[in-house]
C-alpha positions, 0 to 999 in steps of 0.5 A, a space after each residue: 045126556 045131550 040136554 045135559 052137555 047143552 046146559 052147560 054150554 048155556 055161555 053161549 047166548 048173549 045174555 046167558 053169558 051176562 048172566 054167568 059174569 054176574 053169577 060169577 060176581 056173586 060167587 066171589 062175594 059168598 067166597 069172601 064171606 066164607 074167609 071172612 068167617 074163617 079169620 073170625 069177622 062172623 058171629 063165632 070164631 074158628 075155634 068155637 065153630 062147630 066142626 061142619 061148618 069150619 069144614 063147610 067154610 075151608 071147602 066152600 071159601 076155596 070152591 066158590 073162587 074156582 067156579 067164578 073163574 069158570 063162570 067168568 070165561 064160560 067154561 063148561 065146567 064152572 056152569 057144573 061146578 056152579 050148581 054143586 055149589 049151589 045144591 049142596 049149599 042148599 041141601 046142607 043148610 035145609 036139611 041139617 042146619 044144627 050142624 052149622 050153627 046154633 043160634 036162630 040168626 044163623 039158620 035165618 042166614 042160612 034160609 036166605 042163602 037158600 033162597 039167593 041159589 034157588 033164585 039164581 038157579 031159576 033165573 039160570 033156566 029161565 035165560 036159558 029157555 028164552 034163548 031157545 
């Protein structure tokens, strides 16, 4: 419990703290994708979508503003909500893509979102071993 309880006070290291601005810069970007895609500027429009991904949009365009906020005043709470974000976007588009999208680019996208939050989790915990 305590390792836990110090991961997510990790803002408290100077260049944890830059790197949870960055982070929360970055959720702000996927937020803005995730609208763009619910006003119908991606590949399909909200009524062709299939019903997971418009339920994966409407949550993840609402979470990921919450968690930059988070992020960006180094609460406890965005540290934790940054990595429900991050894993359960993860967990979702490897292990059932066909419930998102149906052409090749999308499970192509969705693979290099796997890799941007794998990335920025261990980028996450490599800062963090090196400031112990």
């Amino acid at each position: 419990m305590e390792k836990i309880k110090s991961i997510l006070n990790a803002g408290q290291s100077h260049a944890m703290a830059i790197y949870l601005k960055i982070l929360a810069f970055v959720l702000l970007g996927f937020s803005g994708l995730h609208f763009a895609n619910l006003l119908g500027y991606g590949d399909v429009n909200l009524e062709e979508m299939l019903p997971a991904a418009r339920v994966a949009h409407m949550v993840y365009a609402q979470f990921f503003p919450i968690t930059a906020v988070g992020l960006w005043k180094l609460r406890p709470w965005g540290v934790a909500c940054f990595f429900i974000g991050a894993i359960s976007q993860v967990l979702l588009y490897w292990g059932f893509p066909e419930y998102f999208t149906q052409v090749e680019e999308g499970r192509q996208a969705f693979q290099g979102i796997i890799n941007i939050h794998i990335s920025m989790m261990a980028i996450f915990f490599m800062i963090r071993i090196k400031a112990k």
